[in-house]
C-alpha positions in Angstrom: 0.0 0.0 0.0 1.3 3.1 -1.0 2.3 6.2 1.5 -0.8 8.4 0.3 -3.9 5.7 1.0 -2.2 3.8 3.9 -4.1 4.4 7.0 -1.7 7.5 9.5 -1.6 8.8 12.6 -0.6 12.0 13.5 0.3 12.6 17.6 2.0 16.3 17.1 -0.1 18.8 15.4 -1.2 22.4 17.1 -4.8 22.8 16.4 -4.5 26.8 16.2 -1.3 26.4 13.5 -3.9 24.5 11.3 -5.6 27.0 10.3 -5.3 28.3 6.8 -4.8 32.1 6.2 -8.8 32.5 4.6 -9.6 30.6 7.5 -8.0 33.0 10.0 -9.1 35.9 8.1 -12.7 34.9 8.3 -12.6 33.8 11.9 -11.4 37.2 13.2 -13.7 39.1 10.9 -16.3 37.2 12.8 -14.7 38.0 15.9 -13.9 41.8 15.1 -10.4 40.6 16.1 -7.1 42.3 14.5 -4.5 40.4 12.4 -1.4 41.9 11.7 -2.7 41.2 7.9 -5.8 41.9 6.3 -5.4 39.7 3.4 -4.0 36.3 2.6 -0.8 37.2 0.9 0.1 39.2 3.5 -0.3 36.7 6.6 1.6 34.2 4.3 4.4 36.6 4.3 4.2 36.5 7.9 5.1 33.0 8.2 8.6 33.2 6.6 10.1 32.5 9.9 13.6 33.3 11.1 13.8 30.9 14.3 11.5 29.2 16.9 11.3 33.1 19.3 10.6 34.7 15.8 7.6 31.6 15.2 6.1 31.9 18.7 5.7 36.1 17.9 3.8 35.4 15.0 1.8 32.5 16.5 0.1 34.7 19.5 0.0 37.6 17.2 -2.3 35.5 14.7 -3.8 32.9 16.7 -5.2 35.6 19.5 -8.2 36.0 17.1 -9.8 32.5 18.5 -11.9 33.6 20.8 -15.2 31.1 20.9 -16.4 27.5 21.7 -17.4 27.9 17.5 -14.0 29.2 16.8 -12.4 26.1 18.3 -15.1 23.5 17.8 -14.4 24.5 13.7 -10.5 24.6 14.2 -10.6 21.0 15.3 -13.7 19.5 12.1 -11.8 21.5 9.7 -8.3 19.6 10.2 -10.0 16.6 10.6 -11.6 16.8 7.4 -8.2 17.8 6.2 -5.9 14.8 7.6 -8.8 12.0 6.7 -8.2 12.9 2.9 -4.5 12.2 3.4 -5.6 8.9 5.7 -5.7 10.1 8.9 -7.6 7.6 11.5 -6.5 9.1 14.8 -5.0 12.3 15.7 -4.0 13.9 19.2 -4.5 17.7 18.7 -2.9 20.5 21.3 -4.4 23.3 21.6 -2.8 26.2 23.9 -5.0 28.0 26.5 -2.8 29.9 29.1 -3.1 32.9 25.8 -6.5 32.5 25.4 -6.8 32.6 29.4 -5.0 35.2 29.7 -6.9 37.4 27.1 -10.4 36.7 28.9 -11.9 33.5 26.9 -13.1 31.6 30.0 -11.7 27.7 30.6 -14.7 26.1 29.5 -15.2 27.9 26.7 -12.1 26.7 25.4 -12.3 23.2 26.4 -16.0 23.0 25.4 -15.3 24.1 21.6 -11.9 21.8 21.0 -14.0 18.8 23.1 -17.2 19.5 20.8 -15.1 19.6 18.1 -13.8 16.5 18.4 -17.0 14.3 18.8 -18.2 16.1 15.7 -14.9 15.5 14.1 -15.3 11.8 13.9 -19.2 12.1 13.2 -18.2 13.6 9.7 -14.9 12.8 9.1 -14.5 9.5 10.7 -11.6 10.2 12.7 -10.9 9.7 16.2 -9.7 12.9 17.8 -8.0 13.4 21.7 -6.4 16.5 22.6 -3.9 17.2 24.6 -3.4 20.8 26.0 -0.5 22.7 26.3 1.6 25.0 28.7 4.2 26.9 27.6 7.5 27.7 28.9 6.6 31.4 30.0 3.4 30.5 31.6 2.8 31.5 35.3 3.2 28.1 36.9 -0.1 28.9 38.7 -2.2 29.4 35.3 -0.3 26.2 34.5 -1.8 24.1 37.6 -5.0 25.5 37.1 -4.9 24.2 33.2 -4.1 21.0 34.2 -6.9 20.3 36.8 -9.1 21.9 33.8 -7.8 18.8 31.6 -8.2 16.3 34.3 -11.9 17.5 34.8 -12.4 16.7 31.2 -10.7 13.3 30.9 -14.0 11.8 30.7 -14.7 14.3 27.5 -11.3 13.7 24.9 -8.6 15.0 26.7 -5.7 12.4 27.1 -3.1 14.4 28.4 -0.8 17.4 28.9 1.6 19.3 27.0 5.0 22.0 27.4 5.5 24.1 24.6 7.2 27.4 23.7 10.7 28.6 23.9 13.2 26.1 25.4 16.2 28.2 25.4 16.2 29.5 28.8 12.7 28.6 30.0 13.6 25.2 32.0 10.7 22.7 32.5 11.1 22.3 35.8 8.8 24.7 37.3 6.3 23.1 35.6 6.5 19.8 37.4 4.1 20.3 39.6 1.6 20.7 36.9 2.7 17.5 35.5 2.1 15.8 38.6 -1.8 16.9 38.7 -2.5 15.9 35.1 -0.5 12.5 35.6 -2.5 12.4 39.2 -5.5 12.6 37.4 -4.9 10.1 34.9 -3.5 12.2 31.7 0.0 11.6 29.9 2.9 13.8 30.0 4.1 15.3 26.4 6.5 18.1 26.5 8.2 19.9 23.9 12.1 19.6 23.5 15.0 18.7 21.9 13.9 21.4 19.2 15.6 24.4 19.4 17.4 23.4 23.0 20.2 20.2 23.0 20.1 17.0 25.0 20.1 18.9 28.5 16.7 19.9 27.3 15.1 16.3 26.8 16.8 15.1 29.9 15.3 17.5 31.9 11.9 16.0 30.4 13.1 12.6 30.7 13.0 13.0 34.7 9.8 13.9 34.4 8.7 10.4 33.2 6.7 12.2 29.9 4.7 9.3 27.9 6.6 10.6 24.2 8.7 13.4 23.6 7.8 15.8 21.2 10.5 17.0 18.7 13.3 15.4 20.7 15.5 15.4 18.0 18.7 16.9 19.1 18.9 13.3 21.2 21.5 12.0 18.5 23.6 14.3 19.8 24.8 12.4 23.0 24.6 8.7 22.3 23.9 7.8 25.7 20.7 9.4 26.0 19.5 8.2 22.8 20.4 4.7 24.0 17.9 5.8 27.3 15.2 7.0 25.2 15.5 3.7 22.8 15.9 1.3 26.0 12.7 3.4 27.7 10.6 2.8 24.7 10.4 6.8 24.4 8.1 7.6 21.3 9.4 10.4 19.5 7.1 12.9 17.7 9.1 14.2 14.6 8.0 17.2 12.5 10.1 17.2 9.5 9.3 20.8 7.6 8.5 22.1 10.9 12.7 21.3 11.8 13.6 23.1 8.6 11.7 25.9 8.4 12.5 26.8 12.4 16.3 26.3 11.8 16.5 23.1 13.9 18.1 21.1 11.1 20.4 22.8 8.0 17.8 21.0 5.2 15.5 18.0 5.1 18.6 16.2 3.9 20.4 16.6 6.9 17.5 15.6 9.3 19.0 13.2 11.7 15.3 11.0 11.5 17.4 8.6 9.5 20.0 8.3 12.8 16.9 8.2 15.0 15.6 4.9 13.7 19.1 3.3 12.9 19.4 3.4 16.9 16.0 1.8 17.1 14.5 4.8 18.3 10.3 4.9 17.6 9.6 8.4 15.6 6.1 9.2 14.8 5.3 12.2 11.8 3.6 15.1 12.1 3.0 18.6 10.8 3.4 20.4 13.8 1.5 23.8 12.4 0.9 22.4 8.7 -0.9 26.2 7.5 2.0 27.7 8.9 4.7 25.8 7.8 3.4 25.1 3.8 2.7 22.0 4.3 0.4 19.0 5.2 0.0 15.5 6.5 0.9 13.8 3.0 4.2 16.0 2.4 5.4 14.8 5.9 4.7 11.4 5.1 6.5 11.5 1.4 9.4 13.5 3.2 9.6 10.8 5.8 9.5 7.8 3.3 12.7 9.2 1.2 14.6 9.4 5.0 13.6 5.9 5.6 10.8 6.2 7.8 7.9 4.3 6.0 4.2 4.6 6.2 3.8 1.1 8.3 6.7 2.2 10.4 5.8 5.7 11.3 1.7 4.1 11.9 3.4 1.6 14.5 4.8 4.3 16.4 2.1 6.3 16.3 0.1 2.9 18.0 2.8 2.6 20.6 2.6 6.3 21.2 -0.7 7.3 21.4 -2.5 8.4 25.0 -5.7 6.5 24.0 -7.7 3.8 25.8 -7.4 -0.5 24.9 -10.3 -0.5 22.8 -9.4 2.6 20.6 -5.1 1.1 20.6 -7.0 -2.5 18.9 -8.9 -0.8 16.6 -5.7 0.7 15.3 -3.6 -1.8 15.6 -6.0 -4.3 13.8 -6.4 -1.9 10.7 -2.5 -2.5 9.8 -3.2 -6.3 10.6 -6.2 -6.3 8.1 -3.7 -5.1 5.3 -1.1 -7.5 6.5 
């Protein structure tokens, strides 16, 4: 089966980086929100990013106009319907409310609209959605907390577990532990960011933390021992190819070190990362992926080992591969 019809899953993808510039144009129109563009040439000149600081500037100066339950209950059909025509079966989507917090959307508005919008996503699309919410590196640790007991109390509603994003370089993870404790405490998974833009002190910083994947964690092949950990650990790795090369983290898709990730055994899953802000989508990362030796079958495997989801939903995956078998 070839890399375009076989069956994916995608465990790294920002739900707000999804959306395409007509898309975000419309939404804040709707919103009477302010883009720093008014048309869509001029927000995809926006996204020629320098680095990751340069990316996250962009990404709260655009994403700021999501402001509804609507808003995200749409963000999360419309890249449903958008992964199920490259294959997509099962996707775990972060979405990032300390902003949205911050700039008055209330919790439950929030989590109600993503949580909505993944029960409708598999009603018309057919594929199963969790989400996992993130914090970010600059986040008061308090607005952190209180995100994760907001994810616990909807466990029973989609949400599978916790995320760390934003700028690694001199934001540490560690005061951010205590967040981590409530979600795992209430019965969520632990995915933080790193290894992107940060070097191995970042992912083992992470690794103490007992995450269930790493996202990114690239920069692990640069210190054999920990990439022997990860490998030994059964540490799934969430690699975003474009997303690498567009932020700086590798020279060119050539040099990617995915190939040196699996030749140590380690288990990489493919993603988009923010597909409408990078150029690109579910099928490019896949095709990308293939030419460094990461097939279809492989990268779905990881995805099964990977993913926060309950027994029934992890047999239902696994048996579609055994079905083409």
């Amino acid at each position: 089966m070839t890399a375009s019809v076989y069956p994916k899953i995608e465990l790294h993808v920002h739900l707000e980086g999804t959306v395409r510039p007509a898309t975000l144009l419309e939404i804040a129109r709707r919103n009477n929100q302010p883009l720093p563009a008014d048309a869509v040439e001029g927000l995809t000149a926006l996204y020629e990013f320098t680095d990751l600081a340069h990316f996250v500037h962009v990404w709260l100066l655009t994403t700021g106009c999501l402001r509804t339950a609507t808003d995200f209950r749409q963000v999360v059909v419309d890249y449903a319907g958008e992964a199920a025509g490259f294959g997509a079966v099962y996707l775990e989507g972060i979405f990032s409310p300390g902003e949205r917090v911050k700039r008055g959307v209330d919790w439950d508005e929030l989590f109600t609209g993503y949580t909505e919008g993944a029960v409708e996503a598999y009603e018309r699309h057919g594929v199963t959605v969790r989400l996992t919410p993130d914090i970010h590196r600059e986040l008061d640790p308090e607005i952190a907390e209180e995100c994760a007991r907001v994810a616990v109390r909807y466990r029973d509603r989609g949400v599978v577990g916790l995320g760390l994003g934003g700028r690694e370089v001199g934001n540490p993870a560690e005061p951010y532990r205590r967040a981590f404790e409530i979600a795992r405490d209430g019965g969520l998974g632990i995915v933080p960011h790193a290894g992107e833009a940060a070097g191995p002190e970042s992912i083992r910083e992470v690794l103490s933390m007992d995450p269930a994947r790493i996202r990114h964690g690239i920069r692990a092949v640069e210190d054999r021992g920990l990439l022997a950990e990860i490998v030994d650990r059964g540490v799934v790795l969430d690699v975003c190819p474009t997303s690498n090369m567009r932020l700086g983290g590798v020279a060119s898709l050539a040099a990617h070190p995915l190939p040196a990730l699996r030749a140590a055994g380690a288990l990489c899953t493919i993603n988009t990362d923010d597909p409408a802000m990078f150029g690109t989508d579910l099928g490019r990362e896949y095709e990308i992926s293939a030419k460094l030796g990461v097939s279809a079958e492989d990268a779905y495997l990881a995805g099964v080992a990977g993913a926060l989801c309950d027994d029934r939903t992890r047999a239902e995956l696994t048996s579609r591969v055994e079905r083409l078998a």
